[in-house]
N, C-alpha and C positions, 0 to 999 in steps of 0.2 A: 504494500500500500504506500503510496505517496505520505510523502512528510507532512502537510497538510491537514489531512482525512478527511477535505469536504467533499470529497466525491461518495465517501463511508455513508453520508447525508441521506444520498437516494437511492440506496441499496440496501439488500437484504442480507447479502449472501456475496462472496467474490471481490474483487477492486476493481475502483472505476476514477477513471480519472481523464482529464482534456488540456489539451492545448490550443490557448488561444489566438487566435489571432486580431479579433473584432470580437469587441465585447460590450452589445448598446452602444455604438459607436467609440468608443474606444481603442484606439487600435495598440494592439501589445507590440512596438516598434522592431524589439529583438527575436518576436517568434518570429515576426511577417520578413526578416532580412534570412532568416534560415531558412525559408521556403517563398526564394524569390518568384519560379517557376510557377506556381501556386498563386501567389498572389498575381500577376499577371496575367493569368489565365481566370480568376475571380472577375478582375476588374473588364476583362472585355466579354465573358458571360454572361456577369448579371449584372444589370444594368440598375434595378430598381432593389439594389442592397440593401439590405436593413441595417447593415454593419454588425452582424451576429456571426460569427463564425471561428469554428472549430475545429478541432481533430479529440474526437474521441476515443477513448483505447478501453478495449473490458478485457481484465483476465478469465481467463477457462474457470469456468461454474462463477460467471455474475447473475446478479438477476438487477433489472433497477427495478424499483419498485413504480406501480400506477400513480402515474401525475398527471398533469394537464398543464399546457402554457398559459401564459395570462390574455395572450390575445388572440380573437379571427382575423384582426388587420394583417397577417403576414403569414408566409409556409412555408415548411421547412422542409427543407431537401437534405436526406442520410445519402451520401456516397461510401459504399463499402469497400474498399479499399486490401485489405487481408485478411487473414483469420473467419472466413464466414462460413468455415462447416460448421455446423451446429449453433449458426447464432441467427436468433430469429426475432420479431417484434411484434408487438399488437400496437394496433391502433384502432379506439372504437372496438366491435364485434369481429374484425376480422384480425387475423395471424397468417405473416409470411417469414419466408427464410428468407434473409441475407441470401444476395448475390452479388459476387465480388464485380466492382465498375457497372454495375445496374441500380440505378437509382431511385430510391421511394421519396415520394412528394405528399406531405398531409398538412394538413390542418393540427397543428401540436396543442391548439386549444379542446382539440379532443382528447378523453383519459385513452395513456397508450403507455405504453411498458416494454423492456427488452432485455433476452435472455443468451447467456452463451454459456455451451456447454460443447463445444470444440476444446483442440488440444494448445491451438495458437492462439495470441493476443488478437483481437478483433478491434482494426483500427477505422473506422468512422472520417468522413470529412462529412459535417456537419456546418449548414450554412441557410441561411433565413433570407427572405425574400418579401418585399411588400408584397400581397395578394391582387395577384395580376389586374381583377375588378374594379379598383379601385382607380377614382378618375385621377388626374395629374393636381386636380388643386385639393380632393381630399387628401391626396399623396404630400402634398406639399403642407397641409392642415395638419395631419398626422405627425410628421416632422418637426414643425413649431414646437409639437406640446410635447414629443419625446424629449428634445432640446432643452425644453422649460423645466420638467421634470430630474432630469438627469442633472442641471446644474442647480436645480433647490435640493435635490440629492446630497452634491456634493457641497453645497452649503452647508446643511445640518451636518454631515458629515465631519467638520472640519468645525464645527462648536459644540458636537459631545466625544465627549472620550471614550465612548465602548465600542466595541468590535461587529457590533450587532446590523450594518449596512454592507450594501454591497461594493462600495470602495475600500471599505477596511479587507474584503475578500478579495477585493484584485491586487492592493497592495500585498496582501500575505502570500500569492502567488505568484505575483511576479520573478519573482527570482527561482524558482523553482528548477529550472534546466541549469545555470550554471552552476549549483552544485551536481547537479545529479541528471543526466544527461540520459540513462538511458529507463528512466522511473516506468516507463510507461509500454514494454519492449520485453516480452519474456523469451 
């Protein structure tokens, strides 16, 4: 398990852990320079970014446990990348297997969950997308108030002292890879 254990958080069973790159607009400067390739190919794919994206990693016997996102404003696209014998996901009523470079696109404000019970690490690119429906000025409407949000975030943020938001979470992670490089890699 990562030195962290907030991946411990949404699981039952197993480690789970991610690498950011974009986080609520955020971008993590030193993962995104380590996969330049990556972000290159992000920025001329998706065009109507949310700035969420990741790489997630499950070790053999995870389970996360049933959650839901906070919004229908946006969808999130899993790329399975390795490790996908045995790793599979619900979302809503339905369950599929993982297929490595075959992409699943849902609505994560749906309750959905995911299991791996392969022998390899099951590495994820995980990346969010506004919901294509939406016109250019609610797009542009939606933006404002993530914006407004994220920086009275990081206001309160920065006038109490507990660990309990989510910038005290990206700070505690931020460093993560230069001790320990290969955390997520069995």
């Amino acid at each position: 398990m990562a030195a962290d254990k907030i991946g411990s958080l949404g699981t039952d069973s197993g480690d789970w852990n991610v690498y950011y790159l974009y986080l609520h607009d955020i971008q993590f400067n030193d993962n995104c320079e380590r996969v330049p390739k990556t972000i290159e190919i992000l920025k001329e794919l998706v065009p109507r970014s949310y700035m969420h994206c990741f790489f997630s990693a499950l070790a053999p016997g995870t389970h996360i446990t049933p959650h839901n996102g906070p919004t229908g404003k946006k969808l999130r696209c899993h790329l399975p990348l390795v490790g996908t014998e045995g790793a599979r996901m619900r979302v809503g009523d339905e369950t599929v297997q993982l297929e490595q470079d075959k992409c699943i696109i849902f609505d994560d404000s749906f309750n959905h969950e995911a299991w791996h019970d392969g022998k390899q690490t099951r590495v994820n690119l995980i990346l969010d997308f506004w919901h294509p429906e939406l016109t250019d000025a609610e797009l542009k409407f939606f933006m404002i108030l993530l914006k407004a949000k994220l920086k009275g975030d990081r206001f309160l943020s920065e006038k109490h002292s507990n660990d309990d938001h989510l910038y005290s979470i990206i700070e505690k992670t931020r460093d993560i890879l230069k001790s320990n490089d290969d955390w997520w890699v069995n």
